[in-house]
N, C-alpha and C positions, 0 to 999 in steps of 0.2 A: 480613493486609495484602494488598490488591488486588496481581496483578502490573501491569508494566510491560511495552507492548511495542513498539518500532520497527519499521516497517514502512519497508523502508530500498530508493530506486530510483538511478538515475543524474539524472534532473532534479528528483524530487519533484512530476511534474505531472500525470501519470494516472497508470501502476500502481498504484503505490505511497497514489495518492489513491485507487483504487477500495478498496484494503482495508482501507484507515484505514477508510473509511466502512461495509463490511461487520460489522467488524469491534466498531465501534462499535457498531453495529442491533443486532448478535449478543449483544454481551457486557454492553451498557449500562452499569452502574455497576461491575460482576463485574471490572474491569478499565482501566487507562489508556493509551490506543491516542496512540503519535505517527507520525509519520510525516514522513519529510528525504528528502533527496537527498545526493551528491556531489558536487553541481551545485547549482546552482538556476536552474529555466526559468520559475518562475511557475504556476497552475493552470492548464488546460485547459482552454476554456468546451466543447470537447465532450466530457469526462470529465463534467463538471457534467450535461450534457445528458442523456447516457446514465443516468447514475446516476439522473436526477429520475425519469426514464421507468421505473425499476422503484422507487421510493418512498425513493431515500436522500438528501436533499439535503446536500451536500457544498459549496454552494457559501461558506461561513463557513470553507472550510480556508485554509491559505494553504502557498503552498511555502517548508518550512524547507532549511538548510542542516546537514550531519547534526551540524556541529562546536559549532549550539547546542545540543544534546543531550549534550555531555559528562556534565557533572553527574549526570545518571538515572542510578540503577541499574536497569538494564535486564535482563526476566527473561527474554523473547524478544526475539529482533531475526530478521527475518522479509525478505529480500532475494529481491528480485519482479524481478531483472534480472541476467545472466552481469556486466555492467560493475560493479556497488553489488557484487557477491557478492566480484569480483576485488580490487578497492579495499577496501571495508568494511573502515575502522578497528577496530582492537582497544579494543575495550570493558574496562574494567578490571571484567570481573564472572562469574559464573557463567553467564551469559547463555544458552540454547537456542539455537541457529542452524538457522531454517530454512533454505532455499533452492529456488525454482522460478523459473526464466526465461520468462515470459510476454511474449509478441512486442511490441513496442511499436506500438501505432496510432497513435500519434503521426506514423509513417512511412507510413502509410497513402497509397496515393495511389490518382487514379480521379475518378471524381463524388463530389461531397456526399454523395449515397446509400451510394455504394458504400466512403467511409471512415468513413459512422457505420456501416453492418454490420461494419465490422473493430472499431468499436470498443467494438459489442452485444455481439460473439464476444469481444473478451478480456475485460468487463467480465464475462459470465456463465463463463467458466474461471476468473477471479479469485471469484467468489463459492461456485464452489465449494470451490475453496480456501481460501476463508476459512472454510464449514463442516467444511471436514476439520480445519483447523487448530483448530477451536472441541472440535470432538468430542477428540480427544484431546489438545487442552489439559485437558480435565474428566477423562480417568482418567490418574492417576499411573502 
């Protein structure tokens, strides 16, 4: 049985959307990637942007709310933010708990320029982190 995994922020509108989508490219059918908030802000169209520009198109997500995700049994749950990690409801399950705080670009301020480079930079920490999290998801 594929696992399950939550990929859990404070809005559900970038972090949390760049590594639904890593995630996704990585693991393809190996696995069923969600992805909520504690919140809900809506998607990012420059999460979408960034993402397109390295080949993952995202823009088919939409921001959940984490409280439709009760029901899953959940094998990972993966919190991309110190706010989701603090809050993060108790899952009724054996669940893995990641956790990394990845800066939010969303706060980004400056020129157009200079907040899609905040948002390349955490888009590429977030992919890497979704490689490490791939790799040893595969050895027990």
């Amino acid at each position: 049985m594929k696992p399950n995994i939550l990929v859990l922020c404070t809005g559900n509108s970038c972090r949390s959307q760049l590594l639904h989508g890593y995630l996704e490219q990585a693991l393809g059918d190996r696995a069923t990637v969600y992805s909520a908030g504690v919140e809900v802000h809506g998607l990012n169209p420059r999460a979408v942007r960034v993402m397109a520009e390295d080949g993952v198109d995202i823009s088919h997500h939409t921001s959940n709310h984490v409280d439709e995700y009760a029901h899953v049994p959940f094998d990972y749950v993966l919190t991309v933010c110190d706010h989701a990690n603090e809050v993060c409801p108790v899952f009724p399950s054996t669940a893995q708990k990641w956790h990394h705080n990845f800066p939010d670009p969303a706060k980004a301020t400056g020129s157009e320029q200079e907040i899609m480079q905040q948002f390349r930079s955490v888009r590429d920490q977030v992919k890497s982190y979704a490689h490490t999290f791939v790799q040893q998801m595969a050895t027990p």
